[in-house]
C-alpha positions in Angstrom: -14.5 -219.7 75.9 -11.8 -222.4 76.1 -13.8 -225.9 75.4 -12.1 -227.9 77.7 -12.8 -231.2 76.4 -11.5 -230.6 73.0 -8.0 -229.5 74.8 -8.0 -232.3 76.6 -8.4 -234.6 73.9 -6.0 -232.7 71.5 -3.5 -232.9 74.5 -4.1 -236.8 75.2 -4.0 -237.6 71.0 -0.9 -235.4 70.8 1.0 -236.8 74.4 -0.4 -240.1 72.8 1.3 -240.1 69.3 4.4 -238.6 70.7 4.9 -241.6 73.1 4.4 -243.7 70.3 6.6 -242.2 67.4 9.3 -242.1 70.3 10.4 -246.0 68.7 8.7 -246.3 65.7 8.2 -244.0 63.0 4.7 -242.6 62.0 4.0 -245.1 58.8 4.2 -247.9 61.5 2.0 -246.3 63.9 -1.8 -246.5 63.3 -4.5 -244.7 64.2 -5.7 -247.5 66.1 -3.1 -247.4 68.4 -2.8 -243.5 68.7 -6.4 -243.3 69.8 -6.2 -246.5 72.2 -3.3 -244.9 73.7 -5.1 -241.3 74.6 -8.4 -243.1 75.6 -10.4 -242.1 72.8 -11.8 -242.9 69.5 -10.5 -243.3 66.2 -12.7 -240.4 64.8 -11.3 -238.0 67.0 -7.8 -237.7 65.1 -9.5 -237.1 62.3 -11.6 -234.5 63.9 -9.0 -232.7 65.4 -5.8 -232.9 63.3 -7.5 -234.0 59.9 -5.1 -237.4 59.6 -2.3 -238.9 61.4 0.0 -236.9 58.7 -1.7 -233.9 60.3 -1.3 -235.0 64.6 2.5 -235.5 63.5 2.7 -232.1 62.2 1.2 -230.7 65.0 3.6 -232.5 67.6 6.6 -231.1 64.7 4.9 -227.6 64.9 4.4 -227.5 69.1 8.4 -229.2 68.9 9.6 -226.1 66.7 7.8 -223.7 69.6 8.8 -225.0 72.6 12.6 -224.9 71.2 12.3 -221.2 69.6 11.2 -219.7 73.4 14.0 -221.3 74.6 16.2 -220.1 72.3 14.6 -216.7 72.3 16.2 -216.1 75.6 20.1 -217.1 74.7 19.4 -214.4 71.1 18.5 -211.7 74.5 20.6 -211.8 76.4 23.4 -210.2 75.5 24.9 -208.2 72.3 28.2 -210.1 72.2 28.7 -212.4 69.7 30.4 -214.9 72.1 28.1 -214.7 75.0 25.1 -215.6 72.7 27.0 -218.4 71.2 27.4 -219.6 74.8 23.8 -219.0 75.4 22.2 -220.4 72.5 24.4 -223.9 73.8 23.2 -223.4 77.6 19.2 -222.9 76.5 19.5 -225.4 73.9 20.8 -228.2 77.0 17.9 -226.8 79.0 15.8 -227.7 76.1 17.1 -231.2 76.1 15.9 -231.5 79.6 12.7 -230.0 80.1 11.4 -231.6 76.6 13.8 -234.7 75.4 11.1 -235.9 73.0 10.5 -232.7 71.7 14.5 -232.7 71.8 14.8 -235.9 69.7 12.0 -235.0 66.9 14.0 -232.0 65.7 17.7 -233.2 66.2 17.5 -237.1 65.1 13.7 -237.2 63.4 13.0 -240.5 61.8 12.8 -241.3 58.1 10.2 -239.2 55.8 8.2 -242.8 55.3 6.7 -244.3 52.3 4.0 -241.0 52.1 4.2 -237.6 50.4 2.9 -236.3 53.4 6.0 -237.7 55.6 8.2 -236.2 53.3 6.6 -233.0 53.0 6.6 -233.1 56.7 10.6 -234.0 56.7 11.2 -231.0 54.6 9.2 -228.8 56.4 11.2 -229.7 59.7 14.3 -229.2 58.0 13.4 -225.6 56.7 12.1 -224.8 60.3 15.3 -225.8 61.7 17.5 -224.0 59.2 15.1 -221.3 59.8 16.1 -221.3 63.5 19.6 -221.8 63.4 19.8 -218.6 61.0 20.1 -216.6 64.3 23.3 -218.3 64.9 24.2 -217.5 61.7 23.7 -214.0 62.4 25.3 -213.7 65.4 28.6 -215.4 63.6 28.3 -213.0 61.0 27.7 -210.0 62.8 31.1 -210.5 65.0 33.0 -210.9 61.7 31.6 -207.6 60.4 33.0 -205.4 63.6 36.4 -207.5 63.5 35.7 -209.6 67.2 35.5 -212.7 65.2 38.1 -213.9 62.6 36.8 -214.0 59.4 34.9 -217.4 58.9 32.2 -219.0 57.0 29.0 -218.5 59.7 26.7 -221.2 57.9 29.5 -223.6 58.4 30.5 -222.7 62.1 26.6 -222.4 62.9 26.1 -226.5 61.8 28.9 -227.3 63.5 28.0 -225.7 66.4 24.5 -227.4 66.2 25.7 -230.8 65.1 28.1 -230.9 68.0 25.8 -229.8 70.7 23.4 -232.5 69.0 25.6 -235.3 69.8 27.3 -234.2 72.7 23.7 -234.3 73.6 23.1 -238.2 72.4 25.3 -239.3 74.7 23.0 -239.3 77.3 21.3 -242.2 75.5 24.0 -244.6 74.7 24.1 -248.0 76.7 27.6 -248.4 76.8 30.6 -246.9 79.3 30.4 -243.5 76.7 26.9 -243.1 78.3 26.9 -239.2 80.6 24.9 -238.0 82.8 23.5 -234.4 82.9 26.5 -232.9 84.9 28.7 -234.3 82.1 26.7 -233.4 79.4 26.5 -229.9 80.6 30.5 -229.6 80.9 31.0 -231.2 77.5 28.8 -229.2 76.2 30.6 -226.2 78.0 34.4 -226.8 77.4 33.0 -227.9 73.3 31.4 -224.5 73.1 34.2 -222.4 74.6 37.1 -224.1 72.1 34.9 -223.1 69.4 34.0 -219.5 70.5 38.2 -218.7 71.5 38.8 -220.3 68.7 36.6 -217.5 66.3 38.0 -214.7 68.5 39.6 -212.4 66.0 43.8 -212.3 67.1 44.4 -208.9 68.0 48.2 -207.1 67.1 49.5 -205.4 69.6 
């Protein structure tokens, strides 16, 4: 049986420490503030998560789930290269929208801090996210194995891919004129996808 009180202080502590890392990175947030900010004591983090190091790794770990079921759908869909390289760039935009901090603490996370667990933290986000961008990888390198795509590098097309749909994506937070809104995000993110994908398509001699 599901003790509810427990899940709803893990959900406050976590909702809690994610508002707060939004700004500031976890060495300058205390535990003071995390629990004042879910409406409960200082003990509980501990309780629950073991240390703040721990409540951040949590919110990493939940981050790294939410984006794989997303993804999960665009790898799917289809068998052609191209379509799930159009996929993977739709589901990761509705990713962006239904969870931007989630979003943000994967593409743009915040310094490793002064602690060996931040850093071991860092690096384990960056394995998870290499980790999840290998299907990419394989979907590149399976359309250069039956000749559809021209013979490329897929780790290199596969970070480019993800860096640009990263800061296509940070537009939507700039203060200036280059600011876009969701319908101009989604086209970007669109017409940036499709030159890339014609682009791999393998020329055929006729």
């Amino acid at each position: 049986m599901v003790d509810q009180r427990k899940e709803r202080t893990t959900t406050a502590l976590l909702h809690a420490a994610e508002t707060l890392f939004r700004d500031r990175s976890a060495d300058d947030v205390t535990v003071e503030e995390i629990a004042g900010a879910a409406g409960v004591a200082v003990g509980s983090i501990y309780n629950h998560f073991g240390s703040k190091a721990g409540l951040h790794a949590a919110l990493v770990e939940r981050a790294l789930q939410v984006d794989r079921d997303f993804m999960d759908r665009a790898y799917g869909s289809s068998d052609s290269p191209i379509e799930q390289i159009h996929a993977a760039a739709e589901q990761y935009f509705a990713f962006y929208l239904a969870h931007p901090d989630h979003f943000r603490m994967l593409a743009f996370p915040g310094p490793p801090g002064r602690y060996a667990a931040g850093r071991e933290l860092s690096e384990r986000l960056a394995r998870s996210v290499d980790e999840q961008n290998q299907r990419l990888v394989d979907a590149i390198r399976r359309g250069v194995a039956t000749g559809d795509l021209r013979p490329v590098d897929p780790e290199q097309v596969a970070t480019f891919l993800w860096a640009a749909w990263n800061g296509v994506i940070s537009l939507a937070w700039r203060p200036d004129p280059l600011r876009r809104d969701e319908a101009q995000l989604r086209e970007l993110l669109a017409t940036a996808t499709d030159v890339v994908a014609e682009g791999l398509r393998a020329r055929r001699l006729d």
